[in-house]
Each structure stands twice: as structure tokens, then as C-alpha cells.
N, C-alpha and C positions, 0 to 999 in steps of 0.2 A: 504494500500500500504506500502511496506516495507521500509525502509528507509536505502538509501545505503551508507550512511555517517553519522557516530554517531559527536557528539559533539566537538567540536575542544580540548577542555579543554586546554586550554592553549599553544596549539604549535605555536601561532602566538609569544605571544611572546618573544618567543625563536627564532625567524627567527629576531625580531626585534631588540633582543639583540647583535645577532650575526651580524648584517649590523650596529647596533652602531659602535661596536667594531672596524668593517673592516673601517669604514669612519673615526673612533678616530685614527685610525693607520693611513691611508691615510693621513689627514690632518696634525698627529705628522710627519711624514715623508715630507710633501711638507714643511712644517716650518723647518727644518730642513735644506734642500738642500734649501730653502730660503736664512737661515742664511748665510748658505759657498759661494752661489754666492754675496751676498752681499759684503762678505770680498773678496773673489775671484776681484772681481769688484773695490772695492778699494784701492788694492795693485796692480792691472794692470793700474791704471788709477795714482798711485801713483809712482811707479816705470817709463812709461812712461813720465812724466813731468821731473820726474827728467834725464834721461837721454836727454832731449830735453835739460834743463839747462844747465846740466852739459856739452854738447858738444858746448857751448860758449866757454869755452878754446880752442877747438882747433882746429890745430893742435901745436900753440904754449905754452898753458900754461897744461900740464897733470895733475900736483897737482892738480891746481886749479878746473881741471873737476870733478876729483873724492873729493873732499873736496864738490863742489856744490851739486854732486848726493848724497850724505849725509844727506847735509844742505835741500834740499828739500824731500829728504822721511819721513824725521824728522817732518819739516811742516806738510806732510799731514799724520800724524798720524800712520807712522811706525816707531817703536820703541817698543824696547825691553818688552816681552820675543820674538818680532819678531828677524829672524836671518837674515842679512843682509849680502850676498857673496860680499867681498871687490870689489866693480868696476874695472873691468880691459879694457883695452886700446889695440887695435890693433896696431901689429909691425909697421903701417906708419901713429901712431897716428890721424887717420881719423873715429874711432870707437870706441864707449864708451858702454859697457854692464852693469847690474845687475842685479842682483839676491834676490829675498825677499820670503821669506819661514814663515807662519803662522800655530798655532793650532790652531785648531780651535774646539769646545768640541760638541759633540751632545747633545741638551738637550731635546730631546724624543727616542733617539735610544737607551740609556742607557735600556730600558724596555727589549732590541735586545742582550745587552751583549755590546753596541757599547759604547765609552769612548771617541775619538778625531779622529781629520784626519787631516793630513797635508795641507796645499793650499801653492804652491809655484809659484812662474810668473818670467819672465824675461823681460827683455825689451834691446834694443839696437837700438843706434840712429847713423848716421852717419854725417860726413860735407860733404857736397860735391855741386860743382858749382850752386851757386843760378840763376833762373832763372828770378829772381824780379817779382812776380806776380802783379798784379792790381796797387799801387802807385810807384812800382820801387823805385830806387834811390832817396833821399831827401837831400837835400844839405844844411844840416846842420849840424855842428860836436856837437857830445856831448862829452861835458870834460873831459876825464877822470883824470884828475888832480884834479878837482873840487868835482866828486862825489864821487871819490873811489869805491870800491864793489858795482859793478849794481846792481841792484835787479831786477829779469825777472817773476814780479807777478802782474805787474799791476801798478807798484810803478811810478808813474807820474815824469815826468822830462820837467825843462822849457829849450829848445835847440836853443830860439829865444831872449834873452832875457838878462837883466842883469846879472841872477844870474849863468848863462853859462859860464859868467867871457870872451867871447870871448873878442880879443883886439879891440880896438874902439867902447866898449862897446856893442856894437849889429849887427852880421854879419852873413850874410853866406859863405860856404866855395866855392870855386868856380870849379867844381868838372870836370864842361869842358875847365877850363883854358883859356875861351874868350871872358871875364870880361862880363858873363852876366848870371850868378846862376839862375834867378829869375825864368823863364818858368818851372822847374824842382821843383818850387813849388809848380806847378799846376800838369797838366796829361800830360804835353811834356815829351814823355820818355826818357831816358839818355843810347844811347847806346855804351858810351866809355868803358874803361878798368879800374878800380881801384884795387891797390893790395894793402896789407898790409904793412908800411913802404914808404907809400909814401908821398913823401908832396905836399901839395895842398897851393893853394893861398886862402888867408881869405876876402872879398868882407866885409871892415867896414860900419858901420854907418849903422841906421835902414832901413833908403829904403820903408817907410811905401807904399807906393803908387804902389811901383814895386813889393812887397811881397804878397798886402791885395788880388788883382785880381785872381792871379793864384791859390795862397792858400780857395781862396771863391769857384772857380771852384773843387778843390779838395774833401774839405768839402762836397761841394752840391752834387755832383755825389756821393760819400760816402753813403749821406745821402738816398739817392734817391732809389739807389741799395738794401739798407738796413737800413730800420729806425727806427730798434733797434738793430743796430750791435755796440756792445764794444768791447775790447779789447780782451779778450777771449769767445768769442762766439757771429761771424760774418762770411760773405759768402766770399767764397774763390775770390779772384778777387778787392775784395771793396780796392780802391783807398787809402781808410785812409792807408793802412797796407805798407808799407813800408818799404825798408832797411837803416839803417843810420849807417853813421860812427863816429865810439868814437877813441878819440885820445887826443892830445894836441896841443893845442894855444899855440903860442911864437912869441918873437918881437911884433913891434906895428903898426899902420897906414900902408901905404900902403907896408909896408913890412912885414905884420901880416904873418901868415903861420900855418898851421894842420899839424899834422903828424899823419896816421893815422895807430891806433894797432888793431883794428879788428870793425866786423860789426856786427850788433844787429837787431834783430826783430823789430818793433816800431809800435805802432798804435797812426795815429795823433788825438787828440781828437775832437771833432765836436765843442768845444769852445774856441779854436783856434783864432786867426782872427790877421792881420795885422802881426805887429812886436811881437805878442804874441803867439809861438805856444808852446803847452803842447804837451809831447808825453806817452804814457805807455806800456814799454815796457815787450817785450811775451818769452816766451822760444820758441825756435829753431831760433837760430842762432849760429854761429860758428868764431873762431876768424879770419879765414882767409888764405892767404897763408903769406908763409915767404920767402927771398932768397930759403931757403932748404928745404920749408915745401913742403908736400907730396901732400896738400888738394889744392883745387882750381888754380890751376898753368894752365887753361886753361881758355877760356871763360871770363867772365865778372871778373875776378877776386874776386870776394863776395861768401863767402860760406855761407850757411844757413843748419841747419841740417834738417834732417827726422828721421823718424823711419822708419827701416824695419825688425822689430821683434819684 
């Protein structure tokens, strides 16, 4: 019988070199576009923080926005040869943009002729009327006398406590003016008006007994909802998360008094308790409105930022 296929002599593996080859390209090519979404990824996630930051000034302090979108892209590892488009500010200082541009090199397309490729992202965040999610309002001022330059990274702050410096050494502010702060350190929501520039009456002396209750129900619900939620990465709603106001303390006993310059993000921490509460606070927050600011002149007075871009 004839035989109608002579002997391969070798053509397999020429099919097998040639599917090497296709797969060595394939897989230089996914490592590749690995690489760019990587940086892709952390110049979007880099640029976002910082504009959530940075729109803590305002709509009162501008410098100060764009000095923080800086100071935080810097942080999270953008810098030079990255190119960074100076942040700029919308005409009714209610919106804060940038712009960050990376090379990025190919190191298997060079085989291709390929050398670099640009990645560039934007980001913009706005202030605009808080709506106080899950813990609302917290009636306690932080210093800003005391601390100087917030830090919105986690950086703990004690807002109950000695080192608050409030007058009568340990107080809350009294945020609905009728002498009884305390419930609003639990889940009683607070649904008056606060605006920026206004003064509040400061509630002296610790109060352990009228603070531990409400604040134990805060924590626990916190907890409950979510029992590994921290400060930056927790469920939208959880009670810890809170708006506080920073300002300054003046005068003493019962004619202590806050004045308050804007509102901050805050997460209260789960080890908390009584006349001791820690807070660590988040980016997206905003400073608020002013007589003539542009931002939050409606509604709950409290701006907090977003992004929406």
C-alpha cells in the first residue's frame, strides 16, 4: 500500500517555533500595557486625592488649594520628570482641577520600533453643599490655633481632650445653641444651619457621663455596619464618618466661644470613649461658605467636596 504522507522531517517544529514566537510577542505586549495601566492607575488615583485635598480651601483660601494639590501629588509619588499643569481654580472658586502627564518607556515594544508613550489624567473636584452622610454633624471644634496645617491623611487628632487647648479644658461646642451638645455625639442628627464665620457657644468641662452614652452608641453602630472600616476605606453611611468644624477657642468658662473657619472630613476612631475622642481626618472636605463666598450659601451651610472628573 502506498503511503500518502512521506515523513514530516521537521515541519512541526517550525509551527512550534513560530507559536513560540506569537505567544513571546503576546505576552511582551500584555506586560507592556500592564506596565502603562499600572502608572495610568497611579497618577489617576494620585491626582484625585489630591484634588479632594486640595478643595479644603475653599472657597476661601485659593493659594492654599493649589499649594495642597502639590503637597499631595508629591506624596504619592508624582514628581519630576512627571509634568504637572499648574492647578487652576474656577471663576467662583468652587472648583479645583489638575493635570499630570507621565513617560512612560516600553520595555518589549522596542523589538516594534516602539520607545515611550505619554499617560496623562486629570482630575477635578468641587465644594458644594454637604449633605452629612451617616454621622452628620459632630460637635466638637478642632483648633485650628493649636494645630496649624491639617493634615487630611489619616493624621489623628484628639478634639475631646486637653491637648484641643479648648477653654475649660475639655468641651464641646454647642452647635444647636440649647445648652445640650451631647445627643449629636451619638446618631441624633443635627439638622440646623452652620456657616462659616460663625460663633458658637463652647459647653466647658468634661461631661464624662453625658458624652461616654451617645458616643458608645456611635462607635457601636460604626462598628457593626462595618468591622473593619478605617478611615480611608469604609462603607459609605458608617456613622464614625463625620463633618467637624475647625476654628478657634477664645474667652473662658461660660463665656468660652468657637468661631468657626471651615469644615473637615473626620473619621471618629473606634477607640474613642468618654471624654476621649481621636478623630483622623480624610480629604474631601471644603472650607465652607463666606459672607461673599460662592460655595454653600444654601442648605446646611457645610460644604464637603467631590469629584466629578
Amino acid at each position: 500500500m502506498k503511503k500518502l504522507f512521506g515523513k514530516p522531517r521537521g515541519q512541526i517544529m517550525i509551527v512550534y517555533a513560530a507559536a513560540i514566537a506569537t505567544l513571546t510577542g503576546v505576552l511582551a505586549l500584555c506586560t507592556d500595557v500592564a506596565v502603562f495601566y499600572v502608572n495610568w492607575e497611579q497618577l489617576q488615583k494620585a491626582a484625585d486625592a489630591a484634588v479632594l485635598a486640595g478643595g479644603a480651601g475653599l472657597p476661601a483660601n485659593v493659594p492654599g488649594a493649589k499649594a495642597a494639590v502639590n503637597w499631595y501629588l508629591g506624596k504619592n509619588g508624582v514628581a519630576s520628570p512627571d509634568v504637572i499643569t499648574a492647578p487652576t481654580v474656577s471663576p467662583d472658586n468652587t472648583r479645583i482641577s489638575v493635570t499630570v502627564k507621565r513617560t512612560v518607556p516600553y520595555y518589549f515594544g522596542g523589538a516594534l520600533g516602539l520607545v515611550s508613550s505619554d499617560i496623562q489624567v486629570t482630575a477635578t473636584a468641587q465644594a458644594q453643599t454637604a449633605t452629612t452622610p451617616g454621622g452628620g454633624l459632630f460637635p466638637a471644634g478642632l483648633n485650628l490655633a493649636k494645630f496649624g496645617k491639617l493634615k487630611f491623611d489619616g493624621t489623628q487628632y484628639d478634639i475631646y481632650s486637653p491637648s484641643n487647648n479648648s477653654p475649660g479644658n475639655k468641651g464641646p461646642i454647642d452647635i444647636a445653641q440649647n445648652g445640650d451638645p451631647f445627643p449629636y455625639m451619638g446618631l441624633t442628627p443635627f439638622t440646623g444651619t452652620l456657616t462659616v464665620g460663625e460663633t458658637i457657644p463652647v459647653v466647658t468641662g468634661c461631661k464624662t457621663g453625658h458624652a461616654s452614652g451617645p458616643l458608645a452608641a456611635r462607635i457601636a453602630a460604626g462598628v457593626a455596619m462595618d468591622p473593619a472600616g478605617t478611615w480611608d476605606n469604609h462603607t459609605v453611611g458608617n456613622p464614625q464618618q463625620v463633618v467637624l468644624p475647625v476654628g478657634t477657642f477664645s474667652g473662658t468658662g461660660s463665656g468660652a466661644t468657637f468661631v468657626i473657619s471651615q469644615f473637615v472630613d473626620a473619621w471618629i476612631e473606634p477607640t474613642s470613649s468618654g471624654c476621649g475622642v481621636t478623630v483622623s481626618l480624610m480629604p474631601g472636605a471644603a472650607g465652607g461658605t463666606k459672607s461673599t463666598g460662592a460655595a454653600c450659601t444654601t442648605g446646611n451651610g457645610i460644604c464637603t467636596v467631590a469629584l466629578i472628573k
